[in-house]
N, C-alpha and C positions, 0 to 999 in steps of 0.2 A: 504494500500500500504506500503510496505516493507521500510524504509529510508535507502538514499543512501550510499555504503561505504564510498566515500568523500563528500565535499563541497570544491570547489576551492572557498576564498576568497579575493576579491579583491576590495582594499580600493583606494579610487582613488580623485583625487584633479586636474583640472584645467591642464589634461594630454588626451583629446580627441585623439589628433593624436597619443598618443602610445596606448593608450586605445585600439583601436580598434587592434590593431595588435596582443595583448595579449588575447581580447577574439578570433580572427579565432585562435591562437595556440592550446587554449585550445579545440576548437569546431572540429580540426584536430585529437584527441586524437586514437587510434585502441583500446578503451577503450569503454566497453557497457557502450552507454549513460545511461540508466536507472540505473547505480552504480555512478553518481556522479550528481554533482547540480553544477550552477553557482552563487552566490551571492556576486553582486557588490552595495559597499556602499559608495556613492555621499557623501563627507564632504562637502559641500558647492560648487560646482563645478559652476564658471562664463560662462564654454565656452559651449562647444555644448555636453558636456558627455551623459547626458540624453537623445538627440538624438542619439547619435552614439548608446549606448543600447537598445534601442528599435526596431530599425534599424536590429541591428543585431540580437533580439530574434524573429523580423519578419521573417527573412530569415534562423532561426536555430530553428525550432516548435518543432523539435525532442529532443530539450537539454528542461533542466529542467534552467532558469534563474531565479534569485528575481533579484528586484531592491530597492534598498533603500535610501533615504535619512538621512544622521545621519547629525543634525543641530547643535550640541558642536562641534565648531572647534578643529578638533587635531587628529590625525592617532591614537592616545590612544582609546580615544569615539567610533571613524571608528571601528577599530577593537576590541570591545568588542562588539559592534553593531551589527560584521559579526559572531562574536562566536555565539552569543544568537538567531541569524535568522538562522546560520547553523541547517540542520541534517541530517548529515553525523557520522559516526562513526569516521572519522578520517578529520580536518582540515586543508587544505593545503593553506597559503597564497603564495601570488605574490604581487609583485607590481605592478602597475600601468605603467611602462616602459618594463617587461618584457616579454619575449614568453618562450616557453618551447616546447620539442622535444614531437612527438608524441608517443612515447612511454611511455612517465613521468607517468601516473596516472596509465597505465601495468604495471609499474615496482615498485610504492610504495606498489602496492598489492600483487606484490610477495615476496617486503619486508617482511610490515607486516605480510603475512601470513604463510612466515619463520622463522619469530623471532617475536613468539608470547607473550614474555614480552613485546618488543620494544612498548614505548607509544609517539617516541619521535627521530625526523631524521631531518638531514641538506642534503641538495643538494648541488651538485656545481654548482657555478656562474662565467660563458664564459662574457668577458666586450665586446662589442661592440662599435668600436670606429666610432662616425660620423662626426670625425674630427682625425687630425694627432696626431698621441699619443707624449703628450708633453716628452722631456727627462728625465726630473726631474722624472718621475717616478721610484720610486723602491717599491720591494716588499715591503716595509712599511709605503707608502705611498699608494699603489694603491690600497686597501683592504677599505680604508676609502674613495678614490673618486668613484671608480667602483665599489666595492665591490665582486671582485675576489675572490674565495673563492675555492681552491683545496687542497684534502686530501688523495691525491693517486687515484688507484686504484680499493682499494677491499673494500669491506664495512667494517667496524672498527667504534670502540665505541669512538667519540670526546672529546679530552680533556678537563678540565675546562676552561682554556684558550683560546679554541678553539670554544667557543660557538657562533654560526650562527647568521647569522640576522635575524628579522622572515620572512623579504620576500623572504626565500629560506628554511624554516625548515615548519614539517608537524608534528600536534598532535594528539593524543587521544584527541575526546571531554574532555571527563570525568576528563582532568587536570585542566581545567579551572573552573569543578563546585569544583571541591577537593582546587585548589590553586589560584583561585582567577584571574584576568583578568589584564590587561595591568595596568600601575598606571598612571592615566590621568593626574595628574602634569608633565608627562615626556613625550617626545616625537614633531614629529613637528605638527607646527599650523600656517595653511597656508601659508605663507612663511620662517615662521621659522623653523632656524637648527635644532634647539635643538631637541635631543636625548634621546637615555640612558633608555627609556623604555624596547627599546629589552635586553640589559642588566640584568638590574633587573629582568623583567618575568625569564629569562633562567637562572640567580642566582638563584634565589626561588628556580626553581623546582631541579638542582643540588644540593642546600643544603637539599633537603628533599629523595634525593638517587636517583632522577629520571636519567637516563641514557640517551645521545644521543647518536645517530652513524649516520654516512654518511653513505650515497647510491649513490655511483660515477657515476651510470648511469641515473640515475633520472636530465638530465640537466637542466638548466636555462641560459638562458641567456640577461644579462640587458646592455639598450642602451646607450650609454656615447653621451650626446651631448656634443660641443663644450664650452656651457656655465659652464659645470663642468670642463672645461681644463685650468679655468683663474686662475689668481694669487687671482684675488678677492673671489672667490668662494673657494680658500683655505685657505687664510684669515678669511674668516666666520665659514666655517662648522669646523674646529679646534678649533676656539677660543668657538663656540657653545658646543665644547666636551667636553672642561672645564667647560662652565656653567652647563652642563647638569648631570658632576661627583657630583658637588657642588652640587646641587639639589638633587641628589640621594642620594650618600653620607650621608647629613643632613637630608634627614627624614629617617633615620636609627638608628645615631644618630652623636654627636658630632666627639667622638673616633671615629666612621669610616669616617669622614670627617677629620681628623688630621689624621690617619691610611693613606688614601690615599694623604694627601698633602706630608706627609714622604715618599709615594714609589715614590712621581714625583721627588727626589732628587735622587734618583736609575735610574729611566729613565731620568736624564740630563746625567750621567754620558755614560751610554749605548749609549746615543745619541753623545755624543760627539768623543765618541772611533767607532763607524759608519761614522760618518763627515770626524774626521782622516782615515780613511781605505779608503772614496771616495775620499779626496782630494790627498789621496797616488797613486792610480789609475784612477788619473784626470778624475772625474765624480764626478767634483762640487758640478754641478747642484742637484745632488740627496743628499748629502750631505749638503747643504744649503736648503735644503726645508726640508728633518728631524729638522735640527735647528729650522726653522722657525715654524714647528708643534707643537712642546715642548715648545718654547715661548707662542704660542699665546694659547696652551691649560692649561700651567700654568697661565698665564694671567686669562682665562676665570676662574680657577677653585680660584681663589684669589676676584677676585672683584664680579662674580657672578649674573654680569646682561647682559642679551642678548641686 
């Protein structure tokens, strides 16, 4: 039997109730079942996930599902878990909160099959709010709680700066057996923030020439519950950003951890000349939470323990 051109991968933790909503997305697709695979990978999951997947490859015989348990806590393990159980010619992770339009896996194939270097694409990410979108948000904040992510229109090669998150970009296998898999020091572990693996993976493969580009019609979209709209929840996952620079940074080496403590002096300044321009155009609120994310991720990237 032939393997399929994707594997949608989907790492999942202690998220039943979105859980289920993400695989009918996928199971919605106008995409021949027999071109893609489902592999969902349990990090330790307490509530009912195991059921809710079974459940649902009872009632979907047609899809091709694995199920798997990966037992090293940490979305790192997860997903090099799902690489290595993938086989798909091409990897598309989700997370665990999000659905996608059914046309997503029709159109990464006409991606790929128009831009046959391409090893390497970001999606946009639509936030869904299930609660009132607090004010304080601005564009440079909302990217790190919802993870919004739009790059126009038309498909275009992404910046370096602009590199995606994984649970909205799709690969070539074959980069993971060439460049090597997530770095399991980084990333979250079961309640924790910490980060910075997607980072690093999408650093690597840009320092070694590999190209992204967006495909604006391939959407996504991830669910904001209320519990990411608090003060405390942005207290945490900032000040995790910091620990998580620190961490990366240092097993690099030194110089790129003093490299990057000198550009957080760059971004107080940027930060402060944004504060002034909200509080010129009384929208405080947005301008005191940029302050406050600069604080608490120089904070993190200084002392270094989550």
């Amino acid at each position: 039997m032939q393997n399929p051109r994707f594997s949608v991968v989907i790492c999942t933790y202690n998220r039943a109730k979105y859980l289920s909503k993400t695989l009918e997305s996928v199971a919605e697709q106008v995409y021949p079942p027999e071109k893609f695979e489902i592999v969902v990978v349990d990090n330790n999951s307490r509530d009912n996930t195991e059921e809710v997947v079974f459940i649902f490859r009872s009632q979907n015989k047609h899809l091709t599902i694995h199920y798997l348990k990966e037992q090293r806590q940490g979305i790192s393990f997860a997903r090099n878990s799902g690489v290595t159980a993938a086989e798909g010619e091409f990897i598309t992770f989700l997370d665990d909160d999000e659905t996608i339009g059914s046309n997503f896996l029709s159109t990464l194939d006409v991606f790929f099959t128009e831009y046959r270097d391409a090893s390497l694409c970001s999606e946009p990410v639509v936030p869904v709010y299930e609660a009132e979108k607090p004010g304080w948000l601005s564009p440079f904040t909302m990217r790190l709680i919802t993870g919004a992510y739009d790059k126009g229109i038309r498909i275009k090669a992404v910046k370096a700066g602009d590199y995606p998150g994984t649970g909205h970009a799709s690969f070539r296998k074959s980069l993971f057996t060439k460049y090597g898999g997530f770095n399991t020091e980084l990333g979250r572990r079961g309640n924790s923030l910490l980060g910075a693996e997607d980072k690093d993976f999408f650093l690597r493969l840009l320092q070694n020439g590999i190209k992204c580009y967006y495909v604006p019609e391939a959407t996504i979209y991830h669910y904001i519950p209320a519990s990411k709209l608090t003060t405390d929840f942005f207290t945490r996952i900032t000040y995790a950003i910091g620990v998580s620079e620190r961490i990366r940074t240092m097993s690099e080496s030194r110089f790129s951890y003093f490299k990057r403590l000198a550009s957080e002096g760059f971004k107080w300044i940027a930060s402060m000349l944004l504060f002034l321009y909200y509080l010129a155009t009384f929208r405080y609120p947005k301008g005191e939470k940029l302050l406050q994310f600069r604080y608490y991720v120089t904070r993190g990237l200084l002392r270094g323990k989550s």
